[in-house]
C-alpha positions in Angstrom: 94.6 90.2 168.9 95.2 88.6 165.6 92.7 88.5 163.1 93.0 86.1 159.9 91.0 86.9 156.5 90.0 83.6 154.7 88.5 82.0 152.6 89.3 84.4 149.9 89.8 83.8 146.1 93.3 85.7 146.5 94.3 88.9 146.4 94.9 91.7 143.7 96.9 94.3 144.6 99.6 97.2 142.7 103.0 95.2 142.8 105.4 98.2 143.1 105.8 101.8 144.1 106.2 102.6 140.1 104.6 100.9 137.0 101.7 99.1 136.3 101.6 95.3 137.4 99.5 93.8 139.7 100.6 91.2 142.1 97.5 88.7 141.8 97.8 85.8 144.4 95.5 83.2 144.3 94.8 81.0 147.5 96.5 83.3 149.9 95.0 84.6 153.5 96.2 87.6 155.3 97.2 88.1 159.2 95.4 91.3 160.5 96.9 93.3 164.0 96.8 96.4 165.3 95.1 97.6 162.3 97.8 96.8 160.2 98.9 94.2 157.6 100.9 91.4 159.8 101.6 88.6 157.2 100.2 87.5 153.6 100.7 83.2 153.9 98.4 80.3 152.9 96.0 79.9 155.3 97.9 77.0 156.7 100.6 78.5 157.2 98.4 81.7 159.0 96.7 79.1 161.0 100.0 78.1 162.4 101.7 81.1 163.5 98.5 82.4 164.9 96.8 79.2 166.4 94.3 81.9 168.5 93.4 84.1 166.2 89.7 85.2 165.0 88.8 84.8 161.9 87.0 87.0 159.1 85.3 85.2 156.2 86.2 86.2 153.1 83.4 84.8 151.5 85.2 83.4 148.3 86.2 86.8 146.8 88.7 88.7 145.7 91.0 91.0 148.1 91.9 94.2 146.7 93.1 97.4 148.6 90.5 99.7 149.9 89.6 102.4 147.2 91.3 105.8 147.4 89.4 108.9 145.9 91.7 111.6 145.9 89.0 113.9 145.2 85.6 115.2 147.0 83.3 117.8 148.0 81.4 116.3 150.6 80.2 119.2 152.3 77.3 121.0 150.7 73.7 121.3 151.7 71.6 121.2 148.4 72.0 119.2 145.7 71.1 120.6 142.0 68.7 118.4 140.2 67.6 121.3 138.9 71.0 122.6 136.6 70.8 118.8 135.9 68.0 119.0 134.2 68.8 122.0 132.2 72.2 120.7 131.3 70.2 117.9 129.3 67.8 120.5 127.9 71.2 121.8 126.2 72.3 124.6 128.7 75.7 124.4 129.3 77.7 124.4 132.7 79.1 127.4 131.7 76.3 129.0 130.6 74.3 127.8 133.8 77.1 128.8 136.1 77.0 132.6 134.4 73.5 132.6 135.1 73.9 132.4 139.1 74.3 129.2 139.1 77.0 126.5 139.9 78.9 126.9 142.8 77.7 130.2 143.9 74.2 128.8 144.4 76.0 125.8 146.5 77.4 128.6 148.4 74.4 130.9 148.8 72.3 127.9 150.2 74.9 126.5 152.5 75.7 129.9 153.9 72.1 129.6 155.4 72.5 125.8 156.9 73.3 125.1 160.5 76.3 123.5 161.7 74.7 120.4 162.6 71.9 119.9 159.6 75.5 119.9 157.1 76.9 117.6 159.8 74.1 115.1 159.6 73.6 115.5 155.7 77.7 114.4 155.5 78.0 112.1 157.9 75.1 110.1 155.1 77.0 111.1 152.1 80.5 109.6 153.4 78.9 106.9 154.6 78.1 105.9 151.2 82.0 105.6 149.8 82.3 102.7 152.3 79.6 100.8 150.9 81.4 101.5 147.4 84.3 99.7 149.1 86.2 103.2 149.6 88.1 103.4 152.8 89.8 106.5 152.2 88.8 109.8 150.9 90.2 113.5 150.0 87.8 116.0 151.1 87.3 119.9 150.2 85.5 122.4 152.0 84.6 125.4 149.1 81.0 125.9 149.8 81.1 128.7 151.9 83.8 130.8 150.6 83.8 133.2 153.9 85.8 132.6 156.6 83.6 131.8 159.5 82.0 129.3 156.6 84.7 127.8 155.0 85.7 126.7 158.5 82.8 125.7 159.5 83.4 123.4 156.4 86.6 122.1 157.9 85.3 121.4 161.4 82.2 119.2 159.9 85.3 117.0 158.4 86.9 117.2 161.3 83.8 115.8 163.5 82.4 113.0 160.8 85.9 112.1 160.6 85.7 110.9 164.1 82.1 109.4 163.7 82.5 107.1 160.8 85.5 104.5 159.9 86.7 106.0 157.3 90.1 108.3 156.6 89.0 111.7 155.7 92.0 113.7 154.6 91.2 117.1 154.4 91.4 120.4 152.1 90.8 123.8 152.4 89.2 124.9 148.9 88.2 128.7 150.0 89.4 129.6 146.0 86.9 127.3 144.8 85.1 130.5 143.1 85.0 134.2 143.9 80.8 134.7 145.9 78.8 137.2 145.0 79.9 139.9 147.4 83.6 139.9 145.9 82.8 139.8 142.3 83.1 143.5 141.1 86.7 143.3 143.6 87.9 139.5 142.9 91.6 140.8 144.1 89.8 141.4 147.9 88.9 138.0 148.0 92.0 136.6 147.0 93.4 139.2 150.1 91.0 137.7 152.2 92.1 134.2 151.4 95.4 134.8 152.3 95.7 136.9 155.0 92.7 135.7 156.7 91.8 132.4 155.7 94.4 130.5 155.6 96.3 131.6 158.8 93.0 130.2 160.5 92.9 127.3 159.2 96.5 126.9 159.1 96.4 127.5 163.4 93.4 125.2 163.9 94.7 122.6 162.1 92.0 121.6 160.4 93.7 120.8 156.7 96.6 119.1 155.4 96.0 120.7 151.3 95.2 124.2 149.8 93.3 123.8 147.0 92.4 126.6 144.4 90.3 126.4 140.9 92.9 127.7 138.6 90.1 128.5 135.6 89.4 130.7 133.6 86.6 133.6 135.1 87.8 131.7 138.4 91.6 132.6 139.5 94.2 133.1 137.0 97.3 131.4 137.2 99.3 134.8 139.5 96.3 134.8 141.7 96.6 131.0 142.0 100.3 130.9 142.6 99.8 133.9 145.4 97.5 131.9 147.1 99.4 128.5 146.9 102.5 130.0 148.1 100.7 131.6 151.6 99.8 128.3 151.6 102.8 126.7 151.2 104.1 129.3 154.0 101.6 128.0 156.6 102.4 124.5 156.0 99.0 123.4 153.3 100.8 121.8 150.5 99.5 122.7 147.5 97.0 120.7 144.8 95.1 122.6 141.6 92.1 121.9 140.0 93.6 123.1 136.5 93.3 122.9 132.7 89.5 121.8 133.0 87.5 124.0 130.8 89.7 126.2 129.6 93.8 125.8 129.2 95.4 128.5 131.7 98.8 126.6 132.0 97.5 125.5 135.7 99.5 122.1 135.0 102.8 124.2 134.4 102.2 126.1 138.0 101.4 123.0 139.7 104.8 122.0 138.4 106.3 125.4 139.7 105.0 125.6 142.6 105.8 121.9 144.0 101.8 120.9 144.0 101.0 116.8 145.3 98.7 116.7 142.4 96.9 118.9 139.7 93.3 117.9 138.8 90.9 117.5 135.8 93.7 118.2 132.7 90.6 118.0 130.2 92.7 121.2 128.1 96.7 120.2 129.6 99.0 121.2 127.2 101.9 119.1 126.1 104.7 121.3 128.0 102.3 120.7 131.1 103.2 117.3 130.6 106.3 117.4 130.5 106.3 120.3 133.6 104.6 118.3 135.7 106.0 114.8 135.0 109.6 116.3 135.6 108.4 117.4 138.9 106.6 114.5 140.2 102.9 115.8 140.7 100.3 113.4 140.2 97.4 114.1 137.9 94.3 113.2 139.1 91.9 112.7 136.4 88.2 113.1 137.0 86.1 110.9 133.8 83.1 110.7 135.8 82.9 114.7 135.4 83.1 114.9 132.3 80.5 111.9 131.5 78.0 113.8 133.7 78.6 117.2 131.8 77.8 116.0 128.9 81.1 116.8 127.4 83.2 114.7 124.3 87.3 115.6 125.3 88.7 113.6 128.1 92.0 113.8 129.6 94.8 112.6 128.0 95.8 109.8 130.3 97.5 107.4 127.9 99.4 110.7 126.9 100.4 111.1 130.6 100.9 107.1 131.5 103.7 107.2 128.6 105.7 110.7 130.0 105.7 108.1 133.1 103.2 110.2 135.4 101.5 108.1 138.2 98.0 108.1 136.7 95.3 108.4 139.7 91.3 108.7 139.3 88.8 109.9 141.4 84.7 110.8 141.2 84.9 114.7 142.1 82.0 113.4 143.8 79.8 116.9 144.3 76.5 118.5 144.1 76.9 120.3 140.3 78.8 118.4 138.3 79.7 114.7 139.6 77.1 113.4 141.6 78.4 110.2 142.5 80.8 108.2 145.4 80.8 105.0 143.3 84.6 104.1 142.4 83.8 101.6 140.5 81.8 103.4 138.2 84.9 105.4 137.9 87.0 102.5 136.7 84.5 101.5 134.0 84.8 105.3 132.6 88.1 105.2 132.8 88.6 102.4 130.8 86.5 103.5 128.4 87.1 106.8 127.7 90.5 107.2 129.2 91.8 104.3 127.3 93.3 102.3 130.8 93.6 98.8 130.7 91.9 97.2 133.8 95.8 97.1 135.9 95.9 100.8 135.5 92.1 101.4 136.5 92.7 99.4 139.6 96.2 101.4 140.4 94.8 104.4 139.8 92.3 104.1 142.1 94.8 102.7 144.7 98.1 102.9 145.2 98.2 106.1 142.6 95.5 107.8 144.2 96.9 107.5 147.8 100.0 109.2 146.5 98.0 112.0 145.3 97.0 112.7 149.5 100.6 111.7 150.7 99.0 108.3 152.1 101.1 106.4 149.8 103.1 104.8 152.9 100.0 103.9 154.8 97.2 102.8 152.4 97.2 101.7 148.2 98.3 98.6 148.1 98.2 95.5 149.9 101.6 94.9 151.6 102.6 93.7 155.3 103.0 97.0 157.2 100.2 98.9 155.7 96.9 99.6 157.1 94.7 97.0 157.0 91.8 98.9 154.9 90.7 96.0 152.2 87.6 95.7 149.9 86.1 92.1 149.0 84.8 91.8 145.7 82.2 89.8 144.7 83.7 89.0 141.2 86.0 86.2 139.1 88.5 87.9 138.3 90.3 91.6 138.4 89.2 92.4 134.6 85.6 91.7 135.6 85.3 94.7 138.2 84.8 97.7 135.7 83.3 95.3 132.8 80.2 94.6 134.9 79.3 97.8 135.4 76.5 99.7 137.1 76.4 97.2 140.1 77.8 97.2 143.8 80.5 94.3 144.0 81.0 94.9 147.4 81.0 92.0 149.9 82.4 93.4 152.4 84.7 96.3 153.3 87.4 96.2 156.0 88.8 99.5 157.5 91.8 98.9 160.5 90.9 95.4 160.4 87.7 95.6 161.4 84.8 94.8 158.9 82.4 97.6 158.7 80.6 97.1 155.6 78.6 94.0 154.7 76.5 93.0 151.7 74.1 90.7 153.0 74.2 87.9 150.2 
């Protein structure tokens, strides 16, 4: 049956599959079928076509696309208050990470955590997106850098993904870092990776990406591309984390070896630019990172907005260095320190971002055709959302076309 959203302020939405404009329609009501987008009218005009239809109230606010964060590690089983804490003492990730801790800890930990204990603790932690007004997330196993553990990784995602309303796209992330037990024979693990890992995964079907932390002390940039390109052979399409704390040129091999997207940039050089641009990946920038590390160099997003590069921003929501599923939050950073104007925060985190996970034709913008996965926001105008920061706008969040998230007002 037809379902009608009304009552709404309008909707704000990216206006084209390239540039910046929004398409901002004020007084509008959209026709919900199927899970799809059936027709954006007046409400009038709604009412007439679809004389039977139920209704949702949009409670005065503002339509906008669900968000899209192209970028997650949801599956971990402690957190690390405790490397917080240090951090602001003046230890440095770096320097915390060489000491045993950072991801290595995540993986020593999780390596001792049932099956369903990590399923319960990331069933809550996705949860959370949607009441963030995020219908659509990226997700990374890279906690348990074995095999039997990095699957285990994968198959969680795969069973929350059927529990919760939410799209989970998932991707294997078993070069996240190099454990303990490979570290005086890195060039093992990377073996192991390859001919082990990613066949599996690969046959069980439980990833869409390959992932791999081109970084310095992590993979170079030949252990990376060897890895990418087994990937590549087993049908994972490729993304980086590169140029965060170090430059390695991981923006130029993201470019060489066909990657969706390349992520962080803090250190990308100007011919990564240009490599990357000319070859269509999408840089993913990651502010809310580098707010919660303390550190003073953001990526160079105005830099990459004027090569032309299709801007996307996510929270690299995880337990050591971005503890956070709030969106929103990321816009406000992202204005601020990535000097985007409150049309490219919005994109980014939309119809940019979906592109980064190949869901460009299904979710990102508001458009008949495409899913119907909308967030109502509780706010005047679409310059207001990352202004008024620090707060939930979130009326209500609408996934398929059914609501399921409400804000009690």
């Amino acid at each position: 049956m037809t379902t009608i959203l009304h009552n709404l302020q309008g909707i704000v939405t990216p206006a084209d599959t390239v540039g910046w404009e929004l398409n901002i329609q004020a007084g509008v009501a959209l026709a919900l079928e199927d899970g799809r987008i059936r027709a954006i009218d007046t409400p009038e005009k709604l009412q007439e076509m679809f004389a039977d239809a139920r209704r949702i109230d949009g409670a005065g606010c503002w339509a906008l696309p669900g968000f899209v964060d192209p970028h997650t590690h949801p599956v971990f089983f402690k957190t690390r208050e405790g490397e917080f804490s240090l951090r602001v003492m003046g230890k440095s990730y770096e320097e915390i990470a060489a000491a045993g801790g950072g991801i290595r800890n995540s993986v020593r930990v999780f390596r001792q955590a049932s099956f369903d204990e990590l399923s319960e603790l990331t069933y809550q932690r996705i949860r959370r997106f949607l009441e963030y007004g995020t219908t659509t997330i990226e997700a990374k196993s890279g906690y348990g850098l074995s095999l039997e553990d990095e699957l285990k990784s994968l198959r969680i995602l795969k069973k929350v993904a059927e529990l919760l309303p939410i799209t989970i796209v998932p991707t294997f992330l078993g070069a996240h870092e190099v454990p303990d037990e490979y570290q005086r024979d890195r060039e093992k693990y990377v073996d192991l990776i390859i001919n082990e890992m990613i066949p599996r995964v690969a046959e069980e079907k439980l990833a869409e990406f390959c992932d791999v932390f081109c970084e310095k002390d992590v993979f170079t940039v030949a252990q990376s591309e060897r890895i990418l390109l087994a990937a590549k052979d087993h049908g994972l399409q490729p993304k980086l984390h590169a140029d965060e704390l170090f430059y390695t040129g991981g923006a130029e091999l993201a470019a060489k070896v066909g990657a969706i997207s390349a992520d962080h940039l803090l250190k990308i050089s100007a011919e990564g630019i240009r490599s990357m641009a000319d070859a269509g990946v999408v840089p993913v920038l990651l502010p809310g990172t580098t707010f919660f590390l303390g550190k003073s160099g953001y990526a160079p997003a105005r830099q990459m907005i004027d090569a032309g590069m299709p801007v996307a921003i996510a929270t690299d929501f995880n337990p050591g260095s971005s503890m956070t599923q709030n969106m929103q939050l990321m816009l406000t950073l992202s204005a601020l320190y990535l000097k985007m104007t409150s049309a490219e925060v919005i994109t980014a985190a939309t119809r940019n971002a979906a592109r980064a996970i190949a869901r460009e034709d299904r979710v990102g913008t508001l458009e008949t055709g495409k899913d119907a996965d909308i967030v109502l926001l509780d706010i005047p105008g679409h310059e207001y959302l990352p202004y008024h920061y620090g707060v939930n706008h979130v009326r209500k969040v609408i996934r398929h076309g059914r609501v399921v998230f409400e804000r009690q007002a």
